[in-house]
Every structure is written in C-alpha cells, then in structure tokens.
C-alpha positions, 0 to 999 in steps of 0.5 A: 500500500502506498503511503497516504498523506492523511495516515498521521492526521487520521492517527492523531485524531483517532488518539483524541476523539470517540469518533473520526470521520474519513471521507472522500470519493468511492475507490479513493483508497478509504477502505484500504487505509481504514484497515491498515490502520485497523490492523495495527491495533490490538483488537478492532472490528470491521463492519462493511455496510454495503454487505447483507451479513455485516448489516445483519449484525447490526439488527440490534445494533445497540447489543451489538456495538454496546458489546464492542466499547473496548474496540475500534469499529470501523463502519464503512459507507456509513451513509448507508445506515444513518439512523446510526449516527444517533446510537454512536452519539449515545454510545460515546456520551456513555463512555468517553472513550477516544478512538471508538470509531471510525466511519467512511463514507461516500458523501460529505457531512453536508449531504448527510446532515443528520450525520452532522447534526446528531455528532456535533462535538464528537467526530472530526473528519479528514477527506481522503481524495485519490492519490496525489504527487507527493504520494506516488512520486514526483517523476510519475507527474505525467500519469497522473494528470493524465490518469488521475488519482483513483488507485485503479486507475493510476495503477492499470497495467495499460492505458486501455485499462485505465480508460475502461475503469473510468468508464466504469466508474462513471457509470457506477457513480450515477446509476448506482452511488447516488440513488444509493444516497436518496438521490433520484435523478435520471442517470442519462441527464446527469451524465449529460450534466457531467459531460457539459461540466467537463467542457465548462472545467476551470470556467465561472459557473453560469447556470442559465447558460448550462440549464438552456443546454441542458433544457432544465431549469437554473435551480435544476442546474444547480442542484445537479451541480452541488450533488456532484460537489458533495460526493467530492466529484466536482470542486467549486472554487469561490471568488475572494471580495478584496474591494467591493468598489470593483465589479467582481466575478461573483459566480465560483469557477468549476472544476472535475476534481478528478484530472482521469475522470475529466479526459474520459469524459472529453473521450481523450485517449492518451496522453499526447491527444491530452498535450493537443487538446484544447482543454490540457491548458484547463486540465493542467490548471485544476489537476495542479489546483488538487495538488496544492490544496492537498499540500495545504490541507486545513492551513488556508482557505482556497479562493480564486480572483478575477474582475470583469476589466481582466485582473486574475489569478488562479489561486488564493490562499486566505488565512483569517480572512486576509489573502498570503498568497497568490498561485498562478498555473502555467503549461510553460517552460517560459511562464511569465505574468501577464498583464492581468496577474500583475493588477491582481496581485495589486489588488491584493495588496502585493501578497507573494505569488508563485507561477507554478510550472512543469520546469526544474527551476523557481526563480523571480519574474517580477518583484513578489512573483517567482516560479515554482517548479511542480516538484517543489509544492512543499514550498507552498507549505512552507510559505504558509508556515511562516505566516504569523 
C-alpha cells in the first residue's frame, strides 16, 4: 500500500476523539487505509455496510456495538445506515472513550446532515481524495494528470485499462452511488450534466447558460451541480471580495476534481491527444489546483480572483480572512505574468505569488512573483508556515 498523506492526521485524531470521520470519493483508497490502520491495533472490528451479513449484525445494533466499547469499529459507507449516527452519539456520551470509531463514507457531512447534526462535538473528519504527487512520486507527474488519482486507475497495467475503469466508474457513480444516497435523478441527464461540466472545467459557473443546454431549469442546474460537489466529484472554487468598489466575478469557477475522470469524459485517449487538446491548458490548471490544496490541507482557505476589466489569478490562499498568497498555473517552460496577474496581485495588496510550472527551476519574474517548479509544492507549505 502506498503511503497516504492523511495516515498521521487520521492517527492523531483517532488518539483524541470517540469518533473520526474519513471521507472522500468511492475507490479513493478509504477502505484500504481504514484497515491498515485497523490492523495495527490490538483488537478492532470491521463492519462493511454495503454487505447483507455485516448489516445483519447490526439488527440490534445497540447489543451489538454496546458489546464492542473496548474496540475500534470501523463502519464503512456509513451513509448507508444513518439512523446510526444517533446510537454512536449515545454510545460515546456513555463512555468517553477516544478512538471508538471510525466511519467512511461516500458523501460529505453536508449531504448527510443528520450525520452532522446528531455528532456535533464528537467526530472530526479528514477527506481522503485519490492519490496525489507527493504520494506516488514526483517523476510519475505525467500519469497522473493524465490518469488521475483513483488507485485503479493510476495503477492499470495499460492505458486501455485505465480508460475502461473510468468508464466504469462513471457509470457506477450515477446509476448506482447516488440513488444509493436518496438521490433520484435520471442517470442519462446527469451524465449529460457531467459531460457539459467537463467542457465548462476551470470556467465561472453560469447556470442559465448550462440549464438552456441542458433544457432544465437554473435551480435544476444547480442542484445537479452541488450533488456532484458533495460526493467530492466536482470542486467549486469561490471568488475572494478584496474591494467591493470593483465589479467582481461573483459566480465560483468549476472544476472535475478528478484530472482521469475529466479526459474520459472529453473521450481523450492518451496522453499526447491530452498535450493537443484544447482543454490540457484547463486540465493542467485544476489537476495542479488538487495538488496544492492537498499540500495545504486545513492551513488556508482556497479562493480564486478575477474582475470583469481582466485582473486574475488562479489561486488564493486566505488565512483569517486576509489573502498570503497568490498561485498562478502555467503549461510553460517560459511562464511569465501577464498583464492581468500583475493588477491582481495589486489588488491584493502585493501578497507573494508563485507561477507554478512543469520546469526544474523557481526563480523571480517580477518583484513578489517567482516560479515554482511542480516538484517543489512543499514550498507552498512552507510559505504558509511562516505566516504569523
């Protein structure tokens, strides 16, 4: 198994808290990691929610999990059972116990809200997204943006193979994740929805224009949209107000958050139709987006910034409600600023700004702008850190 970014934080937070959430999309990793970290403890139980015999288990699951207080259970896909949450608050309040639980699931507490709702002050949750740079190593870059993150496709013997997992996982997504979830909305026009996305990735959400295309309604739209959004499908990125004076891009830009996912459905096939496609600008753009913000994690809040007179930039990082740093994405071995950059990053009052790049070398373009190369995203990180 490859070691996962968020092992340590999960083990850290299984030491303080009764219950502990790990999230993320399906064929993420979560089921590996939840029992490699269940293996290393001296007694614990793992209960797969999706299996008729471990929900028989839980006919009583009071008797059943009352009788396990001194263990670690491990509740895959939770979501499946969410008269559940209730209990576990009952259990933990019963006895205080850290590292009592461990739930996975497939959706984000914020489309579970009953799950939010009953363990409040109980469970701290870690998202597990697909496999990232620092995890399978830098000089792999190339497959993974061009076949993203999902173990199974990274890891494929071939592309053909990779291409037809994707597929797959598509197809399961919409005609079996999300009915699975209460979801009823017909797969055809999801996958229609889904497939527009992938047209529309890195762009601002404009939800008349998509329900047109779409023959629906905007509300419609944008119900589609935050669906795909909560089960950690499809990113959106909201833009950061410095000046309330300017006439500002209100709309969040959209993003798959899956680089693999985003070429199968665009039917691009191999890396070099990836490199003469017209969206490998786009892709490359919200492919190094995940990157980042899997190295910063929970230490800063993403945003991007754009105005309708053309001051943009890709990424910026706010900590406290103030902007530190400003990222700018370029497929360019000569990255420069543009015009457009430089006014942003006056807008938001000269923070530091990385153009990150796929060269070996960071040097400075301008005062405050230096490149970064994509091996050295650690910089970020460090950048962070030493903000006060």
């Amino acid at each position: 198994m490859l070691s996962r970014r968020v092992e340590a934080s999960l083990r850290a937070s299984l030491r303080r808290f009764p219950i502990v959430g790990l999230i993320g999309s399906r064929q993420s990793g979560k089921t590996t990691l939840a029992r490699a970290l269940a293996s290393g403890r001296r007694s614990s139980v793992y209960l797969d929610l999706e299996r008729p015999s471990d929900l028989a288990r839980l006919a009583d699951a009071e008797l059943y999990l009352s009788e396990l207080s001194n263990q670690l259970v491990v509740l895959d896909e939770v979501q499946r059972r969410p008269d559940l949450f209730p209990l576990l608050r009952s259990l933990v309040d019963a006895g205080k116990r850290p590292g009592r639980f461990l739930v996975l699931g497939s959706a984000s507490p914020e489309l579970g809200r009953q799950a939010a709702e009953s363990l409040a002050g109980r469970i701290v949750y870690h998202e597990l997204p697909p496999f990232t740079l620092d995890e399978i190593g830098r000089r792999s870059w190339r497959r993974l943006w061009w076949r993203g993150g999902y173990p199974p496709s990274f890891l494929a013997g071939d592309d053909a193979t990779s291409i037809e997992w994707r597929e797959s996982f598509l197809r399961t997504h919409l005609e079996r994740d999300l009915p699975q979830l209460g979801i009823r909305v017909p797969a055809t026009q999801l996958r229609r929805f889904w497939e527009m996305l992938a047209h529309l990735h890195g762009q601002p959400w404009n939800a008349s224009a998509v329900a047109a295309s779409l023959g629906t309604t905007a509300p419609t739209a944008r119900h589609y949209l935050d669906l795909l959004t909560d089960t950690f499908v499809v990113r959106q990125l909201a833009p950061w107000f410095s000046n309330l004076g300017k006439r500002l891009v209100k709309a969040p830009k959209v993003y798959l958050r899956d680089s693999g996912l985003l070429h199968a459905l665009l039917r691009i096939e191999s890396l070099d139709a990836l490199r003469a496609h017209p969206v490998a600008g786009p892709s490359w753009e919200g492919w190094v987006l995940e990157q980042v913000l899997a190295v910063v994690g929970r230490r800063a809040e993403p945003y991007f910034y754009r105005t309708h007179a053309g001051a943009e930039v890709d990424l910026v990082l706010t900590r406290a409600g103030k902007p530190v740093l400003a990222c700018e994405v370029k497929l360019s071995l000569s990255p420069a600023p543009t015009r457009g950059l430089r006014e942003a990053l006056s807008d938001l009052e000269g923070v530091p700004c990385f153009i990150i790049y796929p060269g070996t070398e960071s040097y400075s373009v301008a005062p405050g702008i230096k490149t970064l190369p994509l091996s050295r995203l650690g910089a970020i990180d460090a950048a962070l850190k030493r903000v006060p």
